[in-house]
Every structure is written in structure tokens, then in C-alpha cells.
N, C-alpha and C positions, 0 to 999 in steps of 0.2 A: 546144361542147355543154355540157361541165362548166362555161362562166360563164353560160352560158341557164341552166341546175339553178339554179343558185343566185339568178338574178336574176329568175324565175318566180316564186314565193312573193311576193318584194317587191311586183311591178309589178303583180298580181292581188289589188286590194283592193275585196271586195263591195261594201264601203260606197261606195266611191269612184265602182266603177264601176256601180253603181245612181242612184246619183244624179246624174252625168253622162249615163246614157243617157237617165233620165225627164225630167231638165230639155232635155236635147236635142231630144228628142222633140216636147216643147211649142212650141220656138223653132222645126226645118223640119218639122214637124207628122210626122215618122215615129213607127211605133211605138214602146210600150215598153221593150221588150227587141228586142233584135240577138241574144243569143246565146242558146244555149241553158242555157251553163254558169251567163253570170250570172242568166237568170231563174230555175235552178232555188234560185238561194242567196239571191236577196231573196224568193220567196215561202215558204221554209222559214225565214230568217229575220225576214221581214215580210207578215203574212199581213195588214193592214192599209194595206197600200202601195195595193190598189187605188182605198179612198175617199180618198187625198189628190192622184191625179190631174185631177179638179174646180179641187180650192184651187190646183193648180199653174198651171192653166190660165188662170188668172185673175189671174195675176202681172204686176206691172211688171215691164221692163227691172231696173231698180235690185235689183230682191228678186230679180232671177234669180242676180243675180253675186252676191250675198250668200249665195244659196243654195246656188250653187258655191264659194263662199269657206268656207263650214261646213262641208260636204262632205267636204273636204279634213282634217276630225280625223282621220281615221285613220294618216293619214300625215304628221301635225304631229308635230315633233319640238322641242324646247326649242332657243333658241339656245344654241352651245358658247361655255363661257367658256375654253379656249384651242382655239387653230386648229388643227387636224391637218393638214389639206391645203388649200392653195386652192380647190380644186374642191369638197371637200366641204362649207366654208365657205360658196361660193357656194351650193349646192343648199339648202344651211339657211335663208339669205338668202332665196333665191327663191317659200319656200313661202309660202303665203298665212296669213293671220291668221284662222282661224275663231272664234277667241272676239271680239274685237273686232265683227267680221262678225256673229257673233248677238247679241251686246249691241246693235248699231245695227238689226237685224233684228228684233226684240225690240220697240225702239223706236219701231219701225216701226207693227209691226202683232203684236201678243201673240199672236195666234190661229194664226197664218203661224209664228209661233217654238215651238208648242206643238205643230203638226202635225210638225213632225219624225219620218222614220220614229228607232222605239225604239233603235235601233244607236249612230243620231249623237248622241240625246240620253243617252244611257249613258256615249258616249266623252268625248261634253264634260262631264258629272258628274267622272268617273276621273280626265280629264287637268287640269282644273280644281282638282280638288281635291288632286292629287299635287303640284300648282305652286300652292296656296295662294290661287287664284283665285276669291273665295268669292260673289264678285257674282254668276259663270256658274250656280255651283249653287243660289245663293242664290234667283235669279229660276226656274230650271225647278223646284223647290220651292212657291216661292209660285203659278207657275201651277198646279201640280198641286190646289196647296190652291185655290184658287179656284175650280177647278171649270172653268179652261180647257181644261185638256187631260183629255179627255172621252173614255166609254166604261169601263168597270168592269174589262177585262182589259190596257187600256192604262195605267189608272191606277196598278194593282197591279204592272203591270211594273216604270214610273216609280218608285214607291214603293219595293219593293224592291233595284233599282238604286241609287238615293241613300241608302237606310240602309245600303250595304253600302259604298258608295264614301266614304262623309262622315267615316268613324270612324278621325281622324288625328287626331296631338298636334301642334296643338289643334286644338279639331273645326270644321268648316265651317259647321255649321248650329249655331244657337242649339239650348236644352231643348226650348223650346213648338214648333218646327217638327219637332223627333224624334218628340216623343209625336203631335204632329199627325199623320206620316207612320203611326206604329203604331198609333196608334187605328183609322186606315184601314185595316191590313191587318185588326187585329181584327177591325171588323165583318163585313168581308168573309169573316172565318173563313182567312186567308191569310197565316197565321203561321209554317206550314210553310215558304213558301218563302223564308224566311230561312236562310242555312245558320247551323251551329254555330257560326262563325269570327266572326258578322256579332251573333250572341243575346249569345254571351262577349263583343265587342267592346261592345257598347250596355250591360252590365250593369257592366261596369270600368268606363266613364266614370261611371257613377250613384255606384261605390263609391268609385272614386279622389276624387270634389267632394268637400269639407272641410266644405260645408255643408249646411245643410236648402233644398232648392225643391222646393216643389209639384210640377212637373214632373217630377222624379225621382219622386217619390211615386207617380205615375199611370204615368210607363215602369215600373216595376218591379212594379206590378200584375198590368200585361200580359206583362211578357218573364218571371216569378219561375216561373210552371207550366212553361212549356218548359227555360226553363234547368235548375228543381231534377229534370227526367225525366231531360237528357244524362245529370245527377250520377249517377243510380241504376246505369248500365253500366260509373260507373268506381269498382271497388274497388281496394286495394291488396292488393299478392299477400300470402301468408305463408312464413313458414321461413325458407327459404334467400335467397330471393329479395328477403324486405324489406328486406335487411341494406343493397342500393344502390339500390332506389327511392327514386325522387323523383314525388312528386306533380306530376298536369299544370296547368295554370297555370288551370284552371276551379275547382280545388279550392282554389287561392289567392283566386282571385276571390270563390269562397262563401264564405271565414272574412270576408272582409268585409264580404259582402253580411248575414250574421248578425247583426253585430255593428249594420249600418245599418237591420236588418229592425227592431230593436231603436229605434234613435233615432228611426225613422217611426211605433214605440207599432205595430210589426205582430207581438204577442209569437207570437200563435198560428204566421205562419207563421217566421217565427225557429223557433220551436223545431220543426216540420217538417221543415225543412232542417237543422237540428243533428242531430235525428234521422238522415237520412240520412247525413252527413256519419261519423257513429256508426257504423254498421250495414256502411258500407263500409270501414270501418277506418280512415279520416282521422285521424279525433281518438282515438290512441294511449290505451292503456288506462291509462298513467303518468299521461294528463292527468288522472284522476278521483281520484288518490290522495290528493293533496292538499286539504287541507280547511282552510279559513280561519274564524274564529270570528266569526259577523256578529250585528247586534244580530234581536233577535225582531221589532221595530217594525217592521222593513226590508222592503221586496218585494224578497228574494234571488234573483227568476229571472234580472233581466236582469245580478246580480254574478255569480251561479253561471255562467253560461253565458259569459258575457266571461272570466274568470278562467280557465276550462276551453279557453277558444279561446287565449288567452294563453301557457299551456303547452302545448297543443300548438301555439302556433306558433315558439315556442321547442323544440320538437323536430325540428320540420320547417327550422331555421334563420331562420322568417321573422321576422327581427327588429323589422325595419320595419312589418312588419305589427302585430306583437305592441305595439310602441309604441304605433302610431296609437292602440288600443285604446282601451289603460293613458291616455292622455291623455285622449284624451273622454269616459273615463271619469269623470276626475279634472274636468274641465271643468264635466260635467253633473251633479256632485252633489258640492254644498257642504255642511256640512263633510265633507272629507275623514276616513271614519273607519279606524278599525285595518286591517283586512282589505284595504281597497286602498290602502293608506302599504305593508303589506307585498309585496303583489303588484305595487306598482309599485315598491320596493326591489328585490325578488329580478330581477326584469325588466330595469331599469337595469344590474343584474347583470353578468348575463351580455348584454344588450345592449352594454355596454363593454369586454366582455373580445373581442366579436366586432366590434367597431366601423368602421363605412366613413362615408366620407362621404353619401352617400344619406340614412342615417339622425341624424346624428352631432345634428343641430340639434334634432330632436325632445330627445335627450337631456340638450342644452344646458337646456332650456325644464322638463326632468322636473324634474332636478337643482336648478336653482335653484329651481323653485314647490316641492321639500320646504324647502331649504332655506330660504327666509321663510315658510314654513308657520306657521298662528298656533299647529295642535297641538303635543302634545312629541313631536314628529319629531325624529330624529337620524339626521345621513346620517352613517354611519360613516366612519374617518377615509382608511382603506385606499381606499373609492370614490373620494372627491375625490382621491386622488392619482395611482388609477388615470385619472380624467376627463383629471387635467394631463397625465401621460404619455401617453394617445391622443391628446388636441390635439397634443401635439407631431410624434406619430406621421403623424396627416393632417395637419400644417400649418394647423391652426384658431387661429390667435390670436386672432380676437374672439372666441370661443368660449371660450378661455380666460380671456382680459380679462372676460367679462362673469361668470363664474363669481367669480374674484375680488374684481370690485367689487360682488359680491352679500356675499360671505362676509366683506367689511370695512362693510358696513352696520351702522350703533351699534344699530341691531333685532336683527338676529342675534348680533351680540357678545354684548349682554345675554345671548343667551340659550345661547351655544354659540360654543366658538370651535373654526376649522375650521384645518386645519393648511396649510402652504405649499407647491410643487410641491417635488419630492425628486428631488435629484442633476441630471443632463442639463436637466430640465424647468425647473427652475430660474433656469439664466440663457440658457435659450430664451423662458419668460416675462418677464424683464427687459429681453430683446435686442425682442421684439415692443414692451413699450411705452415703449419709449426711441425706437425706429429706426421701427418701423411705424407707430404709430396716435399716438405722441407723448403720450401721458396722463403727465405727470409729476407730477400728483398721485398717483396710481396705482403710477407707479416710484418713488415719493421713499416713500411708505408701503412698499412691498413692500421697498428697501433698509433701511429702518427696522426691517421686521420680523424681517429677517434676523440683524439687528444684535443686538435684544433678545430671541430666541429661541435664540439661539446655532444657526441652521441652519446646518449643514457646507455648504461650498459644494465640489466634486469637484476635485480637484488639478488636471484640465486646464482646469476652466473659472475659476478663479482668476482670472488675472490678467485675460482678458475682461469679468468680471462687475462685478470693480473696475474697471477702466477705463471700464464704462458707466456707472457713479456716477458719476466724476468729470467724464466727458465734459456729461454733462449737469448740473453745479453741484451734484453732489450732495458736497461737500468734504468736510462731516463725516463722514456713512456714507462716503468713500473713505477716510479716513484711518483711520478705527476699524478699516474691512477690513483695508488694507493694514499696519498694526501690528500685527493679529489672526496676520494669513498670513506674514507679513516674518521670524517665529522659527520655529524646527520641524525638521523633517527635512527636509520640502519647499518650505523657503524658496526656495529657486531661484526656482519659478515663478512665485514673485511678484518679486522683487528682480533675478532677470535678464531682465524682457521687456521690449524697446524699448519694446513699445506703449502698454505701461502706464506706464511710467517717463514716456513725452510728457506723458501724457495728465493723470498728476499732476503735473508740474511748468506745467503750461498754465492748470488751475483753479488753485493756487494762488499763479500769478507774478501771472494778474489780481487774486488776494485782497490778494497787496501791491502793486500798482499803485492800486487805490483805496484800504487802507489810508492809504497814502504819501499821498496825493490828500487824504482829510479829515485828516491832522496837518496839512499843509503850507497847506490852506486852509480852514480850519475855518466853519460852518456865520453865517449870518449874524447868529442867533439868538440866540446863546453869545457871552456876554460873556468877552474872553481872558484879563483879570484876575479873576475869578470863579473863587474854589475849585472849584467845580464843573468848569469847565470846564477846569482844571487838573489835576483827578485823572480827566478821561475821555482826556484829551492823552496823562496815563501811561500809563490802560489801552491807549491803541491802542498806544503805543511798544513795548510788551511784546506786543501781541498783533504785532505787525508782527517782531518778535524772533523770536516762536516759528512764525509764519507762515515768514519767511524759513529758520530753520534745518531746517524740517523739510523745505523743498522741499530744500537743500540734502544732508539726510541722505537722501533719495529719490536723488539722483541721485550722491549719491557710494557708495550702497549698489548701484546699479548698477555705477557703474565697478569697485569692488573686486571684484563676480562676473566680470567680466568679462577682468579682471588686466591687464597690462603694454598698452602700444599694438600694441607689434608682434601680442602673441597675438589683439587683437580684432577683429573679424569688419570688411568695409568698412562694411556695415547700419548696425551696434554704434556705428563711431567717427560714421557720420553722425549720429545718435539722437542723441550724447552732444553732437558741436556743436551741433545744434538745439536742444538742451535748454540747452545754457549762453547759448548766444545769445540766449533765452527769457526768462532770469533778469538779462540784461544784462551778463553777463560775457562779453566779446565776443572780448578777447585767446585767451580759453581756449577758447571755440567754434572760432577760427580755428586754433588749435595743434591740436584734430584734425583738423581739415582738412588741414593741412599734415602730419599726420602720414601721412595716404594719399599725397600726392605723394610723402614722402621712402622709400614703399617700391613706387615707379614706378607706382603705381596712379593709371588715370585716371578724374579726375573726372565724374560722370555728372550728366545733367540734377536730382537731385535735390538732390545735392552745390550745384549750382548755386543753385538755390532757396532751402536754407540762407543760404548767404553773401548774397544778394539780399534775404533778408526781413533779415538783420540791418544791411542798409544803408538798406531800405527805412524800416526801424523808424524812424532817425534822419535819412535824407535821401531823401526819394524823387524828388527829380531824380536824385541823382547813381546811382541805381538804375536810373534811367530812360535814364542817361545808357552804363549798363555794356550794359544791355538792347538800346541801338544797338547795340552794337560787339560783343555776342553773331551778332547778326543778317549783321553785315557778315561777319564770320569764318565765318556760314554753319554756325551751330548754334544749329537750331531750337527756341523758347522753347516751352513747354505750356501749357494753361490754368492749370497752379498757378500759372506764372510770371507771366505776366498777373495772375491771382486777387491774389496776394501784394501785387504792389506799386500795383494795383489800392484792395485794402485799407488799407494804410498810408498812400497818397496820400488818401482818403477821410477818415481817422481826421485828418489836416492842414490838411483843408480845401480841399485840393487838388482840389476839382471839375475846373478846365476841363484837369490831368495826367491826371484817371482819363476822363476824357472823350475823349481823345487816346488813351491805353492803349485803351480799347474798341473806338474805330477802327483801331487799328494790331492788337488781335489778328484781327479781323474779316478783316485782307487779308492777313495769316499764316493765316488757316484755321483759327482756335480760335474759333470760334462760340461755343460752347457753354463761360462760362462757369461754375466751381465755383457749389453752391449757396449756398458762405458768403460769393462774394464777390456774390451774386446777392441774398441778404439784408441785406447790405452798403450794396448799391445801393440798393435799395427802403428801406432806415432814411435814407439821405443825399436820397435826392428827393423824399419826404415831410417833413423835416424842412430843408427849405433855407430860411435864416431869410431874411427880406427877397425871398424870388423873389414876382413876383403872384399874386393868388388861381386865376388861369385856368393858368400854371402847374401848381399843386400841386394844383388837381383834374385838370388830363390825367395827373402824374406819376399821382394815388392811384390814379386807374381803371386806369391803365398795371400798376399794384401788384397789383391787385385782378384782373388777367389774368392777370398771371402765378401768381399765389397759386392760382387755377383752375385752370388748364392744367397746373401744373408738378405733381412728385409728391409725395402728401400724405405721404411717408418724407422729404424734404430739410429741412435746417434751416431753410428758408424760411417751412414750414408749424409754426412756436414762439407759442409765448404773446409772447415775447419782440417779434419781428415786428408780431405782432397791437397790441401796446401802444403801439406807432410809427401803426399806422394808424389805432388810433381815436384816440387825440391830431389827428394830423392832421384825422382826417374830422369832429371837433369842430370846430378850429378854423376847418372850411370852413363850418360851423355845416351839417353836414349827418349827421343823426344816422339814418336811412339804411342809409346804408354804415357809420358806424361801429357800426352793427349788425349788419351782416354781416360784417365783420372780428371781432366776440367772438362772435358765435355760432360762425364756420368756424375759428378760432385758438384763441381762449379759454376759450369756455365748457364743453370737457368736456376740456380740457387742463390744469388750475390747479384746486384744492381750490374748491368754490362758497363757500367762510368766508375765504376767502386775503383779504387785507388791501386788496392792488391791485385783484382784479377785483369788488371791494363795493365801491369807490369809482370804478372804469370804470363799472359798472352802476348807479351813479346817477345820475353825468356825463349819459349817454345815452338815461335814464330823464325825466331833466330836461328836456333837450332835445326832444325826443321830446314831454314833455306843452304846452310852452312854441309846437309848431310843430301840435300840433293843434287851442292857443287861438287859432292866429293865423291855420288856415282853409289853411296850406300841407302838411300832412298829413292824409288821411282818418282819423276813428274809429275804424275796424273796422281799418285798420293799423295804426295804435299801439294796441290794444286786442291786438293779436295779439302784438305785441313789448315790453311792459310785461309780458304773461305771462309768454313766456321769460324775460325778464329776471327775473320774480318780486317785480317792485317795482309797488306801489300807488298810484296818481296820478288823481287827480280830474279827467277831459277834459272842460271844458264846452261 
């Protein structure tokens, strides 16, 4: 008996079983109803069910099961996306498809899909629209407009149903089929039976659009009487009680609507509903104290009235609202004068002292339009560094990137210079456009700025901050840091951390590898007996002197913090061989190595790595050869391992070794190798001299997947990269792709004046005008990419 209680509810469904017994009825010609129970509930819920008995009657076969197939919304349930039980799985399975069913019904015969009793066509509106189904609503909509589904208390029902069900993010029905539906109840004087839930819901959408449409213009004609009446029953308490009220969300919805009653030029009723808004205590008597000093010329009702919703909605917390204002404000009336530079100062205020991500972007967009303001705006210095420190807070770095390559604009220099993030934020902004978005023009100024402003960098982020200069070629600004920080009290934390100690002896051992590189084979240009090229010979020998000693003093200023071998950490002595192995002092790499075996410590796979790149450097068979007999002994290599000798194999010419290495990590299970041995690849098979041209365009598009797919943070995605691939996609004479390699690499990567990418950009500009005289490139595409590029070229 108690599982009949419970499965009575279920199995008695009006809908269901109304439409079962009438379609029944038709096919062995019984009556209507059978019971009593269910015909008392279709004709309390369907007092129009008797004129669709006719149209049933006159059904095909096919529109019968269709009509039992609709039937069944009531008891349509979504399919589960995981399985609970077999059984239940099955019954989901089993039910039939009613939206399908009426769309082909529909299809059928419009008129047959419009007679629907009001129940089914409400459930398919709800269920439709809950599951984003916008076809089903979209069509019982346009029948109603049409004028198919007929009768004046049926239409109304229809209509109210669907504006009640539709108002989802994002809405189901277009503007002009809203106002369509509400113009219809208008006339009909049948605006009451909208509930409050369904007037708020249609008035937020109007407020939340960002823009102006007619449509919204004519909804809020009609829903603005009833809404601003709900308004008049909700005041706000006094005394004791205001102190934790919070306004109900009708009262958020009207500072909006005020502020849009405004941009539709509806001043009268704008200020009706201020009024009200007033009268029930909404807008807090602190909003009026303030008074801003505007010019006489001005029509101050629609400043007065924004500035007064602005403060109180910064009393009410709504910050997001308060912004939206202050922007459209600012949007809709050029120039910006005194009065709102100030109220959107004070705004941005305390909008960033309360900041979420919700809102954070508007304030991106505030911030920067004062700061390129043509007036004399002056965003004080305290804001910009509270901006840096809340991006940091929500994790916004283009947000903060874009603020800074606002504040480094030679417009606003002239006019103001803004100061740089402070403490933590700092080399949290460096670490974003080093590691995340890759802008090193951006990072090479921002270490520059450091440099020449003397900005303190925080004792713990030290040696990080430097090591992201250096990691990224930034030599000079690393060295200037790291002799800045290298003296003091808290020299330690520069001069003893492994990572930094790598990371400067890495930039600078390349600086003497290519030094080395132009003595030893001097330019082809330069004559060797020529003074000239005699006293540049010097200069490099000196600069390669002072190159060499100071990586030198970098790494023996590590060992001395560090003291004797015994007392140095295993980490320590590993750092120290990589680092001498680095510099080609191979003997002295391997004496720390040897110094971990001689106090019984065993070697770990990165120990391993070490000794592997310093053999790889010089042989990489015989690397290759160590790498077997790791595998035999049954210790297992990593991607570095591979990566490593991977790379040095590459750098020798070694193709068809590293081609071997790929395969043999592949059936060890390292799929996935490093991204620098993966930018590695991509420079060597765009760049293989003598392979055919069919070749080197499979490798470049091969390039040009991976550069997509992979993550715009790995070293993959470098200017550096990119400069490999437009070379190549030159030389395939397909300018193209080598357009899309500086647009997705380069061009918001490298300074636009940099030396390399003005000489890429005309390469490709060349090209580019050369394949659209010659009828293989359309106009209107190289007219689009001569833009970006910003280079002028004659297409005839």
C-alpha cells in the first residue's frame, strides 16, 4: 500500500490521461471520458477541449501517434547523462519524443499543432525552453502571432504562458516576438495576468541589453506602469531595522531601468520613478549631499539624476551597477567634463577597493579611457597601484597588461607618467607577460623600468623576478638586478638560489657561445686586415672576457654561499654541475657529481640528465649510446631525457638520431615531449636545407597545428619560433601563412619599431602585393593584411 501512495501521484497524469482517452475515443469510437475523476480535471483544466473533438475526428493514422507522441510531455524527462540503474535508464529510453513529434506535427498541418489543448502547449513552451529548445517555442509563438491559434481567451492564455516561460539566460525568443506577445495582452487590457516574477523578469532583460533597440523601447512602454506600481508597496524600513536591509532585486532592476529611461530621452518618466524610488527610501538621503559643479550650458537632469543613482548605488554595494552608469555616461557625452572625471574617479574608487570579477572589466575599460583622456585628467598614483594589486588579487593579467601598455603609450608619457605595480604585484606582472601572454616587448620595458626608477623589488620575489629576465634574454636588465641585489643584508637571496644561478649562467654561456662564434668566424663583409675590423676583433675579445668572468662570478658566488661539498644540499651540488657543464668546464661538473656518490648518495634521474646533456653537448651518439644501457639496466628515461639529447642531436644535424630518439620515447611512454624540445623540432623541419618543397609545406602546416593546439604559455608560442616560420612560409613563396605565423607569434609580441619584425613586415607585405598582381591572391585579402601589417602597397 505505501508503494501504491507513492506511485499514484506519478501514474495519474491529467494531461496524459486526457489525451489518451480522447484520441482513443476517436480510433474504437467510445466516448470521451471513462472516468469521472479524469473528466472532472480536463474540463476544469480545458474548458475548450470540447471544440477540438471535430478536428480530432478527422485525423490520420499518422497525426494520431503523433498526437500520442506529444501527449506524453508531461511525463518527458531529459535523458541522464550518467546511469543510475538499468531499469531506470531503460524507462528514459522508452519514452517517446514529443518535441520532435510536434515539430513533424507542425509540419504536418499548423492548424492540428495549434489546437492543442492549453496544458500541452504550456508543457512544451516550459520543457522546451528549460532545455534550450527554441525551435518548439519559437513555432507556438509565431502561430499565436499569426493568428492560427484562435479565440481571444485562448490566445491570452498562449501569450502569457510564453512570456512567462521564455525569460532564460539567454532568452528564447527574439525582442520583436516579446513586444509582439505584450502588445497582445495590452490590447486586450490582460497585463494583469502576468505575475510580478514574469513584469521583473521582461524589465531586467530590457535593462541588462548594452544597447539601444526599438523594441525594448515599446516593451518598457507597456511593462514601465505596472512595474513602477509593484515599486510603490516596497519601501525600506527605518531605525533599527535599516541597519541589515538589503533591497529586493525589483529595486536593483529600477536604478537601471532610470538610468535606460534616460538613454530612450524618456526624461519625464525617469524622473517618476526616481521620484518613487525617493519617497520609499531607496536612494538614501547621503545620495543628495553631494553636489558636483557643472557648467550652466549643460541640461544637468540626466547628470543630476545618474550621479545621485551612482551614490546610492555605492551605498547599496551595487557596484556593477554604479559602473555601468559612470560608463554610459562617459560614452554618451563627449567631451568628458569636470563633474563626471570626478564621479567616475570617486566610483572607480571604491569600485576597486570592493572589486570582483563580475565587475573588474568595466573598470579595466574606466581606468584606461581617463587615462588617454585628451582633458587634464590625472588618475592618481595610489589607484593605478591599487588596480595592479586587485588584478593580482583576481588573477586578471590581461587586465593588467592592458593597463600597462596603456600607461607606456608616448601620448600619455607626454603627458603623465604613471607609476609601476608595487611589491608582490610586481613580479606577478612580470611572471604574466614572460610565462602567459608572452609580450616581451612589454616585459623587456617593464624590466627596464625597474632598472631606471630604482623600484624595490621584495626580498622573496628577488631572485624569481631576475631569473625571469634572464630566462627570457633579457641579459642586461639581469645583470644590473642581480649586482643591484648580489650586495646588502639580503644578499643570500640572490646569490644562493639554484634557479637563478641556472638561469644566469644559461643567457650568458649563449652570449659567449656566439661571441666566440663572430671572433672565430668573422662576418663576410669585414675585411680582416682592415683597422676597423681589428679594433671590433678587440672589442668582442674584451667583451667575451667580461661576458665569461661574470658568469664565472655568478656561479662561484653561489658556491661560496653555499660552502664546503659536504655541507651542500644534493639539489645545490646538482645546480652547480649543470651550471659548470653549461660553461663547458666538464671535469668540474662531474667532480660534483662524484661528490654525491662519494657520500653514498644515489643518483636520481635528474643527476642523470646533467651528465647526459654534457655528453649530448659533445657527442650525441655516445649519449644515445648511454641512453641504451640506462634502459637495459631498467631505469626509466623522462621526457627531459629524451628532450636533452633530442636537442643536441638537432643542433648537429643529427635528424635521422632525433628521429630515432622520438620513436624510441614514444614506446617508453613519453609521448609528450618538453616544449623546448618541441620548438626545437618545429625550427629544424621548417628549416631543413635541401628537403623538397612538398616536404616543408607538410612539416610548416604540421608547425602551424601544433602552434594552435598547443598552449599559448610554452616556449613554442616566441617571436623567436615565429621568425623560423615566416622565413620558411617565404621561402614556400606563400605569404599566407607567413601571415599568420606574425600575426599569432609576432606581431603583439616584439616592439612594432623592432628592427626584425619592420623587415618580416615588408618581406610579407611584398609578397603579399607581388601574388595579388599575379591574380593568385584575392584584393579584399591582401587589403585586409597590408592593414595589419600597416604597410602600403599599390594592388593593381
Amino acid at each position: 500500500m505505501l508503494l501504491c501512495r507513492r506511485l499514484l501521484p506519478r501514474v495519474h497524469t491529467p494531461i496524459r490521461v486526457y489525451a489518451q482517452q480522447l484520441i482513443g475515443s476517436q480510433i474504437r469510437g467510445k466516448a470521451v471520458s471513462h472516468s469521472r475523476l479524469a473528466n472532472d480535471t480536463v474540463h476544469n483544466a480545458l474548458p475548450e477541449a470540447v471544440d477540438l473533438a471535430p478536428m480530432l475526428h478527422r485525423t490520420s493514422r499518422v497525426e494520431k501517434e503523433l498526437l500520442e507522441r506529444v501527449a506524453c510531455i508531461s511525463t518527458w524527462l531529459p535523458p541522464q547523462v550518467q546511469k543510475r540503474s538499468a531499469k531506470v535508464e531503460k524507462m528514459v529510453e522508452a519514452l517517446p519524443d514529443p518535441f520532435a513529434a510536434y515539430a513533424e506535427l507542425r509540419a504536418q498541418d499548423k492548424t492540428l499543432a495549434a489546437s492543442l489543448p492549453l496544458p500541452i502547449l504550456v508543457a512544451l513552451s516550459e520543457k522546451a525552453t528549460k532545455h534550450g529548445l527554441s525551435t518548439i517555442v519559437d513555432g507556438i509563438a509565431t502561430d499565436l502571432l499569426d493568428g492560427i491559434i484562435t479565440t481571444s481567451n485562448r490566445q491570452l492564455r498562449v501569450a502569457t504562458a510564453l512570456l512567462s516561460a521564455t525569460y532564460h539566460n539567454p532568452p528564447i525568443l527574439d525582442k520583436q516576438k516579446i513586444y509582439s506577445l505584450l502588445n497582445l495582452l495590452y490590447q486586450f487590457h490582460a497585463l494583469s495576468e502576468l505575475s510580478s516574477v514574469t513584469i521583473s523578469a521582461l524589465v531586467k532583460y530590457v535593462v541588462d541589453n548594452p544597447g539601444i533597440d526599438p523594441y525594448d523601447v515599446k516593451a518598457v512602454d507597456i511593462l514601465l506602469p505596472i512595474f513602477h506600481q509593484s515599486l510603490t508597496n516596497q519601501s525600506a524600513p527605518k531605525g533599527a531595522k535599516s541597519m541589515s536591509y538589503r533591497p529586493p532585486g525589483d529595486v536593483f532592476i529600477a536604478f537601471g531601468l532610470v538610468h535606460k529611461l534616460i538613454i530612450f530621452d524618456r526624461d519625464r518618466h525617469a524622473l517618476r520613478l526616481f521620484q518613487t524610488l525617493t519617497e520609499t527610501c531607496h536612494i538614501p538621503a547621503e545620495a543628495f549631499t553631494e553636489v558636483y559643479h557643472t557648467s550652466a550650458k549643460d541640461n544637468n537632469f540626466a547628470f543630476v539624476v545618474r550621479s545621485t543613482l551612482v551614490r546610492a548605488c555605492l551605498h547599496w554595494g551595487w557596484y556593477h551597477r554604479a559602473l555601468d552608469i559612470v560608463v554610459t555616461a562617459i560614452r554618451t557625452r563627449v567631451p568628458t567634463d569636470i563633474a563626471l572625471t570626478e564621479l567616475a574617479l570617486s566610483t572607480l574608487h571604491l569600485a576597486l577597493h570592493n572589486s570582483s570579477t563580475n565587475y573588474f572589466k568595466q573598470c579595466t575599460w574606466l581606468i584606461c579611457h581617463l587615462i588617454n583622456s585628451a582633458d587634464s585628467v590625472i588618475v592618481p598614483d595610489s589607484m593605478v597601484r591599487l588596480f595592479y594589486d586587485k588584478a593580482m588579487h583576481l588573477q586578471d593579467g590581461p587586465s593588467a597588461e592592458i593597463l600597462y601598455k596603456n600607461t607606456q603609450s608616448p601620448r600619455v608619457i607626454r603627458r603623465m607618467k604613471y607609476p609601476l605595480p608595487r611589491g608582490y604585484s610586481l613580479t606577478w606582472l612580470m611572471n604574466h607577460l614572460t610565462i602567459t601572454s608572452h609580450n616581451m616587448h612589454l616585459a623587456r620595458t617593464l624590466a627596464k623600468q625597474v632598472i631606471d626608477e630604482m623600484e624595490p623589488i621584495p626580498v622573496r620575489d628577488r631572485a624569481h623576478f631576475i631569473a625571469l629576465t634572464a630566462s627570457h634574454g633579457f641579459s642586461s636588465s639581469a645583470r644590473t638586478l642581480w649586482e643591484r641585489y648580489s650586495v646588502g643584508r639580503d644578499r643570500e637571496a640572490v646569490l644562493g638560489n639554484a634557479s637563478l644561478m641556472l638561469r644566469m649562467v644559461s643567457v650568458f654561456s649563449k652570449l659567449i657561445y656566439h661571441t666566440k662564434a663572430e671572433i672565430e668566424e668573422p662576418t663576410s663583409s669585414q675585411d680582416e686586415g682592415s683597422p676597423s675590423t681589428a679594433s671590433t676583433l678587440d672589442e668582442r675579445q674584451k667583451l667575451l672576457e667580461h661576458l665569461v668572468q661574470f658568469a664565472e662570478l655568478v656561479v662561484g658566488a653561489f658556491r661560496m654561499s653555499k660552502g664546503s661539498p659536504e655541507e651542500t644540499s644534493h639539489y645545490d651540488l646538482s645546480s652547480l654541475a649543470r651550471a659548470y657543464i653549461t660553461l663547458g668546464r666538464i671535469s668540474e661538473g662531474l667532480d660534483m657529481l662524484k661528490a654525491l656518490l662519494q657520500r653514498y648518495e644515489i643518483p636520481d634521474i635528474y643527476d642523470i640528465n646533467i651528465a647526459l646533456s654534457a655528453m649530448a653537448e659533445l657527442h650525441p651518439k655516445k649519449a644515445v649510446g648511454i641512453l641504451k644501457k640506462m634502459v637495459e639496466r631498467g631505469i626509466r628515461p623522462d621526457a627531459v631525457t629524451f628532450g636533452t639529447i633530442i636537442h643536441h642531436a638537432i643542433l648537429h644535424g643529427e635528424m635521422r638520431l632525433a628521429g630515432y630518439l622520438i620513436g624510441r620515447a614514444k614506446e617508453l611512454g613519453c609521448e609528450e615531449l618538453s616544449a623546448k624540445t618541441t620548438a626545437s623540432l618545429i625550427r629544424a623541419s621548417v628549416n631543413a636545407d635541401g628537403a623538397p618543397k612538398s616536404i616543408l609545406k607538410e612539416n610548416l602546416q604540421r608547425a602551424w597545428e601544433i602552434i594552435q593546439s598547443g598552449d599559448v604559455s610554452s616556449v613554442v608560442h616566441t617571436p623567436n619560433t615565429g621568425k623560423y616560420c615566416i622565413f620558411a612560409s617565404l621561402r614556400l613563396d606563400d605569404p599566407v601563412m607567413a601571415f599568420k605565423f606574425w600575426e599569432t607569434l609576432v606581431k603583439e609580441k616584439t616592439e612594432w619599431g623592432d628592427r626584425k619584425q619592420v623587415f618580416q613586415r615588408r618581406l610579407i607585405a611584398d609578397m603579399i602585393q607581388r601574388h595579388c598582381q599575379e591574380g593568385a591572391l584575392s584584393r579584399s585579402r591582401g587589403r585586409q593584411m597590408l592593414a595589419q601589417l600597416r604597410e602600403r602597397r599599390v594592388l593593381l
